[in-house]
N, CA, C and O of each residue as an XYZ file, in Angstrom:
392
protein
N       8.324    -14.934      0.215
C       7.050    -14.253      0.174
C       6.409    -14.190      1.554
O       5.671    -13.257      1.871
N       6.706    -15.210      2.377
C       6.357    -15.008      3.964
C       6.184    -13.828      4.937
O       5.282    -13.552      5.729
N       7.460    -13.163      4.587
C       8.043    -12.320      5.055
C       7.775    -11.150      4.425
O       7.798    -10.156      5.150
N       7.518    -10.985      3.234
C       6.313     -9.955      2.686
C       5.341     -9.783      2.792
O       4.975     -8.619      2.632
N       4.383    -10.760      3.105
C       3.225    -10.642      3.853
C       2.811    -10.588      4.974
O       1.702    -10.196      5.336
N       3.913    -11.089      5.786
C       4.475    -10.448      7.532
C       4.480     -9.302      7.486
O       4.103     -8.606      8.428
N       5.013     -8.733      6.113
C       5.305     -6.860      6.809
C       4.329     -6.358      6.303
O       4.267     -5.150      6.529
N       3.149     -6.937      5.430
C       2.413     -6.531      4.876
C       0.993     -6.409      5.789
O       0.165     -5.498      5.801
N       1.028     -7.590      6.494
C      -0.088     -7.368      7.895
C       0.480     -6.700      8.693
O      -0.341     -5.836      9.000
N       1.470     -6.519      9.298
C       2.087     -5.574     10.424
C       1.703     -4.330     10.074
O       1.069     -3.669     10.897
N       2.016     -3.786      8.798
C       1.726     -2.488      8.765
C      -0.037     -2.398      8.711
O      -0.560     -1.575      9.462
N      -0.638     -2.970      8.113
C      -2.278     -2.911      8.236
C      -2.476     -2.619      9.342
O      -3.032     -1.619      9.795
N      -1.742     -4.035     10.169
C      -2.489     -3.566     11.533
C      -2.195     -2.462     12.505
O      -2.890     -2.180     13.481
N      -0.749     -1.690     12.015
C      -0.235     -0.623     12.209
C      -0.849      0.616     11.923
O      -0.975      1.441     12.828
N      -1.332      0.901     10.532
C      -2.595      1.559     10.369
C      -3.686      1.607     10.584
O      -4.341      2.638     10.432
N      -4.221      0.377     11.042
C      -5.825      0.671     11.839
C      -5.725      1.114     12.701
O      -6.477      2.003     13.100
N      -4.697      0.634     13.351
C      -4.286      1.350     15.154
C      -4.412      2.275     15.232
O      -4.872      2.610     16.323
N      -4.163      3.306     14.322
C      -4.143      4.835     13.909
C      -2.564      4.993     14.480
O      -2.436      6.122     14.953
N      -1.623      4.395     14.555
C      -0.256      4.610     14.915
C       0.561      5.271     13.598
O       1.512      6.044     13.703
N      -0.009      4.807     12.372
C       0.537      5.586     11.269
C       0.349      7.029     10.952
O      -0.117      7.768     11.819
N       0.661      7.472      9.826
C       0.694      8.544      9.534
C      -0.787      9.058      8.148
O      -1.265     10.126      7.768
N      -1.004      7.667      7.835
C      -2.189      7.133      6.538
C      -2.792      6.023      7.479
O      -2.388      5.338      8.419
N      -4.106      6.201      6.670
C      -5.248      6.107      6.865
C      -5.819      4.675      6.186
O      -5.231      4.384      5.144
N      -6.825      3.776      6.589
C      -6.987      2.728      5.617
C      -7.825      3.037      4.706
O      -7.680      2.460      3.628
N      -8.712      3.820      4.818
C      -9.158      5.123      3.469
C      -8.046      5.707      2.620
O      -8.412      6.068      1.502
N      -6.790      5.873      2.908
C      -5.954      6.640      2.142
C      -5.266      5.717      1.592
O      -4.783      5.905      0.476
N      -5.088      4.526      2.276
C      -4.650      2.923      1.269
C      -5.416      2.569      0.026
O      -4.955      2.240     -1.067
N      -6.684      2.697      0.396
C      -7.881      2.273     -0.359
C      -7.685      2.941     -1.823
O      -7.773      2.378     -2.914
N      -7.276      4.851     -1.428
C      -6.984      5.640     -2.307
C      -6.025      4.942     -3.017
O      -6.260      4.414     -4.104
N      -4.964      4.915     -2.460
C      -3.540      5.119     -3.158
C      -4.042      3.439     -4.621
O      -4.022      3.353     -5.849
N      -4.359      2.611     -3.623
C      -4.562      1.643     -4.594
C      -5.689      1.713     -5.866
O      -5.470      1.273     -6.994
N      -6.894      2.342     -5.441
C      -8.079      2.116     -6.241
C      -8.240      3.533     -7.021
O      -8.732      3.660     -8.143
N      -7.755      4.515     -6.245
C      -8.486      5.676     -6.593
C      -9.476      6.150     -5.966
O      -9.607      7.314     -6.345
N     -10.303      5.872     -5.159
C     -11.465      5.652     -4.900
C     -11.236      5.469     -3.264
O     -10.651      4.554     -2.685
N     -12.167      7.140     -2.475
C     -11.892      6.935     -0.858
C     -12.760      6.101     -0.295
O     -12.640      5.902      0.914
N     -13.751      5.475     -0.987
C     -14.604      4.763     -0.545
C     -14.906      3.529     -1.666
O     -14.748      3.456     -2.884
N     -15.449      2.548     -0.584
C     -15.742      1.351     -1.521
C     -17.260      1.514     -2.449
O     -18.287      1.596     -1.775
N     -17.380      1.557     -3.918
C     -18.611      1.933     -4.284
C     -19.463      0.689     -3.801
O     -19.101     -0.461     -3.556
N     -20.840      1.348     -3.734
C     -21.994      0.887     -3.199
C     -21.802     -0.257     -3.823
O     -21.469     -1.166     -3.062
N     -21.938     -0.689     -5.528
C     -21.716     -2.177     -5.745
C     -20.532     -2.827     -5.739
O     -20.443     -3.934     -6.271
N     -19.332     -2.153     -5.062
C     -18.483     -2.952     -5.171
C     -17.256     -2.558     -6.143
O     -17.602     -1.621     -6.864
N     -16.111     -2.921     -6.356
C     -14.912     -2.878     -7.472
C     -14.962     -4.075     -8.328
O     -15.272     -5.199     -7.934
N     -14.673     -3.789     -9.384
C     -15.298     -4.856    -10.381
C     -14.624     -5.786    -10.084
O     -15.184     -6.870    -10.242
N     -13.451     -5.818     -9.642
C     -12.734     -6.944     -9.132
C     -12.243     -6.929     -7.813
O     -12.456     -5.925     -7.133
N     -11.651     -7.830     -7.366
C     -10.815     -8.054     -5.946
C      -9.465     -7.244     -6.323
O      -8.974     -7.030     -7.431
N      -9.047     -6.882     -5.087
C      -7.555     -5.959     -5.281
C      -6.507     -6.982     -5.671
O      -6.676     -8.091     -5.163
N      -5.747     -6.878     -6.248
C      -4.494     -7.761     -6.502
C      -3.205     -7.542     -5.860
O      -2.712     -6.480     -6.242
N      -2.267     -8.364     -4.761
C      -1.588     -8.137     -4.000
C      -0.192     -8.714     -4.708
O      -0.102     -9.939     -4.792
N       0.919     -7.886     -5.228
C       2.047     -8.557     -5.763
C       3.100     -8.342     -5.210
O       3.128     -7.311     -4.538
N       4.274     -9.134     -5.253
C       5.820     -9.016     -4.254
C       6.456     -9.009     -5.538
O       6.132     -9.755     -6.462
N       7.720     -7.818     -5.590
C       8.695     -8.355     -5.963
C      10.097     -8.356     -5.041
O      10.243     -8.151     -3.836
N      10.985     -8.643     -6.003
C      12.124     -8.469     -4.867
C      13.473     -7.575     -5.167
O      14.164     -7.697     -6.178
N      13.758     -6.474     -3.881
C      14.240     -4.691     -4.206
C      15.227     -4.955     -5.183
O      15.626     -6.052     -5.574
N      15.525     -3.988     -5.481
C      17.417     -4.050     -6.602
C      17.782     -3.011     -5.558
O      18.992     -2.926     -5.351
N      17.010     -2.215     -4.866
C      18.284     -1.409     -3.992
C      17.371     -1.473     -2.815
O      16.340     -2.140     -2.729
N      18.082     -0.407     -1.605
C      16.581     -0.260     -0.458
C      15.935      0.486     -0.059
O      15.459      0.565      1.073
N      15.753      1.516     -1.413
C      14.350      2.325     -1.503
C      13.559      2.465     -2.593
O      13.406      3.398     -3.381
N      12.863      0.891     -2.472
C      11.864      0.785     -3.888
C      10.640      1.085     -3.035
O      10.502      0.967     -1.818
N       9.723      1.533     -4.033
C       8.344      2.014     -3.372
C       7.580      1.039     -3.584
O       8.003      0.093     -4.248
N       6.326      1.037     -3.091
C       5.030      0.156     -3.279
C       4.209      1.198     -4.542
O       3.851      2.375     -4.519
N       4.131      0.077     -5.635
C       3.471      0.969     -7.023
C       1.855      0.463     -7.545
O       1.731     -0.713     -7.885
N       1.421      0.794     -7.563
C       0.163      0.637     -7.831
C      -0.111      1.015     -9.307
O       0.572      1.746    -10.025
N      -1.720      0.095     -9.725
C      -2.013      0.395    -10.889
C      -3.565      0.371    -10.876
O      -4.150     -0.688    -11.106
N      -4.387      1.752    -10.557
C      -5.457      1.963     -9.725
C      -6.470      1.475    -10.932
O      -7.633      1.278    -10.580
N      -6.196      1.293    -12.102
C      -7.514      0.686    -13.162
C      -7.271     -0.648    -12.839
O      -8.315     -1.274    -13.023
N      -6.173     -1.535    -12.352
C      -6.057     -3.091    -12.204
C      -6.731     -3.575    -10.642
O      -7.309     -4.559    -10.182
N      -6.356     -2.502    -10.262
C      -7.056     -2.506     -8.700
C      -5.872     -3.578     -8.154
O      -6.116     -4.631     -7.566
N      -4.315     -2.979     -8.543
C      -3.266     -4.104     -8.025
C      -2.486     -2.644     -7.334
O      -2.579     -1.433     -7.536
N      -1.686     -3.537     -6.416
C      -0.918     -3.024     -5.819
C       0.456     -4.256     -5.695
O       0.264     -5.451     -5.469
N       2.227     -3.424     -5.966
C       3.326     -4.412     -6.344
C       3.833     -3.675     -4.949
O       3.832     -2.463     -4.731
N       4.319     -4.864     -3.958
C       5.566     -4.366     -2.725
C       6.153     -5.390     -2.883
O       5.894     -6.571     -3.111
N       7.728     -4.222     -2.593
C       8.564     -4.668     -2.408
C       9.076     -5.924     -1.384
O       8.590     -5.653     -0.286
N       9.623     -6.810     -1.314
C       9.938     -7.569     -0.376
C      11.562     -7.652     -0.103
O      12.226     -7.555     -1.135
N      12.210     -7.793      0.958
C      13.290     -8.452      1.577
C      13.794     -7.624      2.508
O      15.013     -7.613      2.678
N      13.130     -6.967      3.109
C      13.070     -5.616      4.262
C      13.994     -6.218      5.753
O      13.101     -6.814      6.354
N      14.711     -6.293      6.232
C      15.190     -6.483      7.226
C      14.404     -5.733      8.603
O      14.459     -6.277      9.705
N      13.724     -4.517      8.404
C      12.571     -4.499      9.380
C      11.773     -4.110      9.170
O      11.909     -3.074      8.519
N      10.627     -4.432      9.418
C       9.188     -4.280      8.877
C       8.312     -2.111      8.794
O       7.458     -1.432      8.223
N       9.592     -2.038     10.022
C       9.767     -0.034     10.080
C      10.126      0.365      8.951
O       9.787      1.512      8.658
N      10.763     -0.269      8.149
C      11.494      0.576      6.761
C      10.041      0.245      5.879
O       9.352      1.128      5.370
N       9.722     -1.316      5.816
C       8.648     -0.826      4.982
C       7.834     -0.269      4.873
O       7.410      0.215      3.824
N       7.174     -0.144      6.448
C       6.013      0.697      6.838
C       6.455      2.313      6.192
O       5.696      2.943      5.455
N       7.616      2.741      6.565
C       8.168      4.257      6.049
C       7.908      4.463      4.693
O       7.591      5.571      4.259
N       8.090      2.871      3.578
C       8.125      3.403      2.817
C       6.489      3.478      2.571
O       5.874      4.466      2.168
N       6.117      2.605      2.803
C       4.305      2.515      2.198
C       4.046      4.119      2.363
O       3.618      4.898      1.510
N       4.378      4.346      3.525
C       3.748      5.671      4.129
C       4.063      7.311      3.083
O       3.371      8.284      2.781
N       5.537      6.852      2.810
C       6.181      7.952      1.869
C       5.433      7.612      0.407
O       5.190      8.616     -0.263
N       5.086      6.484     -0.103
C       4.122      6.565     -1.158
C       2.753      6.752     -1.341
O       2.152      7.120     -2.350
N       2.343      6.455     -0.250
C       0.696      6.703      0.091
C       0.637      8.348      0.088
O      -0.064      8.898     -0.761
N       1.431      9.188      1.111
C       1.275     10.589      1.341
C       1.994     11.524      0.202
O       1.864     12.748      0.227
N       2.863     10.755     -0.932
C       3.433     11.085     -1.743
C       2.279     11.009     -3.601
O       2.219     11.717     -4.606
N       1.965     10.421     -3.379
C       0.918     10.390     -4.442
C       0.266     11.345     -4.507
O      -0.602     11.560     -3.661
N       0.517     12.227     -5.581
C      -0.422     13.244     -6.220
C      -1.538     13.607     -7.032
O      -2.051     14.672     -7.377
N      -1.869     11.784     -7.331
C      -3.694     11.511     -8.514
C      -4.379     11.899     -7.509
O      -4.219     12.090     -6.303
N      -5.448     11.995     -8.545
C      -6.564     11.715     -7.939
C      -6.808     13.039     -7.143
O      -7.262     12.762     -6.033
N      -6.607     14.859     -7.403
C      -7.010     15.565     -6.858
C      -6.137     15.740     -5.330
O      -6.520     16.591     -4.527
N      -4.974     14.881     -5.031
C      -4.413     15.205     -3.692
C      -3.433     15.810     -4.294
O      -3.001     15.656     -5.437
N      -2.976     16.790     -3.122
C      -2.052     17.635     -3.245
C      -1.489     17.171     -2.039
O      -0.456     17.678     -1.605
């Protein structure tokens, strides 16, 4: 799990940088639904889960009423995961994005 949460801050901090391709507004999306944090808040804290791949292109899946988000872990470089976050974040079609 170390090492999932290694690639899991790398890419954050990869996306604030603005070095990505998504946005930490468009994270916010992909997970909550929601481009902004409401004024009082999400009824809960986001929920952060690992599992571990069966092949090596599982996506990061979300479940925007749990306010959870499931990544994958056992990435040999932290670039593949970032690719993939990125291919599911810009790949998601709720929520009015096209």
């Amino acid at each position: 799990m170390v090492s999932a949460l290694f690639d899991l801050l790398s890419v954050l901090m990869y996306v604030a940088e603005s070095c990505a391709k998504v946005t930490l507004p468009d994270l916010l999306q992909f997970i909550t639904g929601a481009n902004e944090i409401p004024p009082l808040g999400f009824h809960k804290a986001i929920t952060i889960g690992f599992y571990d791949m069966i092949c090596q292109r599982h996506y990061p899946s979300v479940s925007t009423c749990d306010l959870a988000i499931q990544l994958p872990r056992g990435f040999q470089c932290p670039d593949t995961f970032a690719g993939l976050l990125e291919e599911a974040v810009l790949g998601a079609h709720g929520f009015g994005k096209c």
